[in-house]
C-alpha positions in Angstrom: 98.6 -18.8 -45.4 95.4 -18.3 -47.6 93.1 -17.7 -44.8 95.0 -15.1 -42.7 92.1 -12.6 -43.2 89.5 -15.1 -41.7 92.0 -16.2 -38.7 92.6 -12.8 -38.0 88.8 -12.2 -38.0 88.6 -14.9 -35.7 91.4 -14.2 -33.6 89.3 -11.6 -32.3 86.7 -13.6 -31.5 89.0 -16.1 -29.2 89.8 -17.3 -25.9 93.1 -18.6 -25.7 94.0 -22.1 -23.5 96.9 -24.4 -23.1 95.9 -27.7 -24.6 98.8 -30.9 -24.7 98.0 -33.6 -27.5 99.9 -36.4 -28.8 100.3 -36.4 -32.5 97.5 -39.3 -32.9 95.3 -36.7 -31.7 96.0 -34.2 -34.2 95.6 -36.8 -36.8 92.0 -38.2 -35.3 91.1 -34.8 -35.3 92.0 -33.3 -38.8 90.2 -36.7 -39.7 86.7 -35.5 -37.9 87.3 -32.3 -39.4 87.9 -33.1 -42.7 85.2 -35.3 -43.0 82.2 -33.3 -41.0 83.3 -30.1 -42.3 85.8 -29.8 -45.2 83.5 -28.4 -47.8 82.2 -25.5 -44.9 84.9 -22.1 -44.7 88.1 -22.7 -42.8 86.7 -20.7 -39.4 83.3 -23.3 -39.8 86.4 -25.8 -39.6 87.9 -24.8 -36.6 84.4 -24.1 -34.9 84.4 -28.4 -35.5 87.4 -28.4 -34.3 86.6 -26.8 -31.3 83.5 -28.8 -30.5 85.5 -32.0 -30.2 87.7 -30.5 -28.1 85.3 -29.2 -25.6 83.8 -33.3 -25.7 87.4 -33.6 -24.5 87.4 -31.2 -21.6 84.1 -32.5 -21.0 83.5 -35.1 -18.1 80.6 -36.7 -20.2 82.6 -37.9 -22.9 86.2 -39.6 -23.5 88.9 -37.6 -22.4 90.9 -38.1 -25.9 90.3 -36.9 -29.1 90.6 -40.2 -30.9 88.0 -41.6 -28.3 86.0 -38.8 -29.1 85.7 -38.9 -32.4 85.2 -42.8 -32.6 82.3 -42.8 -29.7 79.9 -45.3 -30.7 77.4 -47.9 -30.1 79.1 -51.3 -31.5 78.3 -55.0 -32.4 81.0 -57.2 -32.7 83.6 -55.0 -32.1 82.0 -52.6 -35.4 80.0 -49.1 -34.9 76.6 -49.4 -35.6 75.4 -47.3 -38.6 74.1 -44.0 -37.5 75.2 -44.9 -34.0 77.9 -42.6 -33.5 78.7 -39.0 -31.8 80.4 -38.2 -35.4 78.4 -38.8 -38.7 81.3 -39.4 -40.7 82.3 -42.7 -38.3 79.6 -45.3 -38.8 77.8 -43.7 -41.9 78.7 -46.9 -43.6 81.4 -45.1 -46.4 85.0 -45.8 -45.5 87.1 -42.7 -44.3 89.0 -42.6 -47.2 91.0 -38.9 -47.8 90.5 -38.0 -51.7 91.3 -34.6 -51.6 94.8 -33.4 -50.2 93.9 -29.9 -50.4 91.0 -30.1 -48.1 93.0 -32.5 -45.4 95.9 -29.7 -45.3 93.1 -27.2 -44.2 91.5 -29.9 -42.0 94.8 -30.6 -40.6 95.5 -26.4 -40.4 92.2 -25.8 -38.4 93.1 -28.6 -36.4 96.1 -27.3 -35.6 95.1 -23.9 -34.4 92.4 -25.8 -32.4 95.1 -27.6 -30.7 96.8 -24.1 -29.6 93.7 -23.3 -28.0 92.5 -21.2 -30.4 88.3 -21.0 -29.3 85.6 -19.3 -31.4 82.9 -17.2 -29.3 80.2 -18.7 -31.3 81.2 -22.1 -29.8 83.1 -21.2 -26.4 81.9 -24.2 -24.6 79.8 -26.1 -27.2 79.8 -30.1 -26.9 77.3 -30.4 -29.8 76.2 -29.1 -33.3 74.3 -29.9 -36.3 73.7 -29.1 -39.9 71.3 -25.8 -40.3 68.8 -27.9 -42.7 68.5 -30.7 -39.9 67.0 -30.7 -36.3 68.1 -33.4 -33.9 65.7 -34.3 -31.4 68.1 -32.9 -28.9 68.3 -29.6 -30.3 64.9 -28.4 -29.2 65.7 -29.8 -25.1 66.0 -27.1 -23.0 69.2 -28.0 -21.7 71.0 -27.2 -24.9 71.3 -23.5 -25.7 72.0 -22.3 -28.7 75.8 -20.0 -29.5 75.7 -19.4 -32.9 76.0 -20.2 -36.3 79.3 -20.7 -38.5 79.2 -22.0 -41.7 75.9 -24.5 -42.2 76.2 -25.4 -39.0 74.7 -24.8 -35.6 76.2 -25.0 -32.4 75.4 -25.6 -29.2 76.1 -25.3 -25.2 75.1 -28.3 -23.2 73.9 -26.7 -19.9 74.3 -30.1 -17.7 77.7 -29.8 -18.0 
């Protein structure tokens, strides 16, 4: 594998946990993935990965990763643009995969996500954001920040 340096590196970095999926969960979340983060590094991918999983674990939010993934406000059965947990769902483009090289890392990350592979930097987070934004959540005090991976931010959500 290309990035055997970086999930070494990361490796290091881990906490290890037994997570079951169904293979419709491994798809919905190589879809997230690829979509919020498929231009970022392949650890910034699995630091995604991780968040959504965490939303999972989490008793604030579905407890599947399609569920997840697809939480939205909706009218008539349709999420509402810029209503969703996940950009990429209701940003009004359709999730259309153009480039195969980038799913196959989406799906890899995913995959080592799924083996409960856990970054330090987000251990725990149920949220992040793009460095060159700031959500109005991101400055409450019950969101702490963990880190940085790629251009994005990530954070713990203390109420959980």
């Amino acid at each position: 594998m290309k990035y055997i340096g970086i999930v070494l590196f990361a490796i290091l970095l881990v906490t290890i946990k037994s997570v079951v999926v169904k293979a419709d969960e491994l798809s919905c979340l190589a879809e997230a993935v690829y979509f919020e983060a498929r231009s970022e590094p392949f650890v910034a991918q699995l630091a995604v990965a991780n968040v959504i999983l965490a939303r999972v674990e989490s008793h604030r939010y579905p407890d599947n990763v399609c569920d997840v993934v697809h939480q939205s406000k909706k009218w008539k059965g349709k999420p509402i643009r810029n209503k969703c947990q996940f950009s990429y769902w209701c940003d009004g483009k359709p999730e259309t995969i153009a480039n195969v090289d980038a799913y196959r890392e989406s799906v890899s990350a995913s995959e080592l996500a799924l083996k409960g592979v856990v970054l330090s930097q987000t251990g725990g987070a149920t949220h992040y954001h793009a460095a060159y934004v700031t959500p109005y959540w991101a400055t409450d005090e019950d969101f702490v920040v963990l880190g940085q991976v790629g251009s994005h931010i990530f954070y713990l959500d203390t109420r959980n």
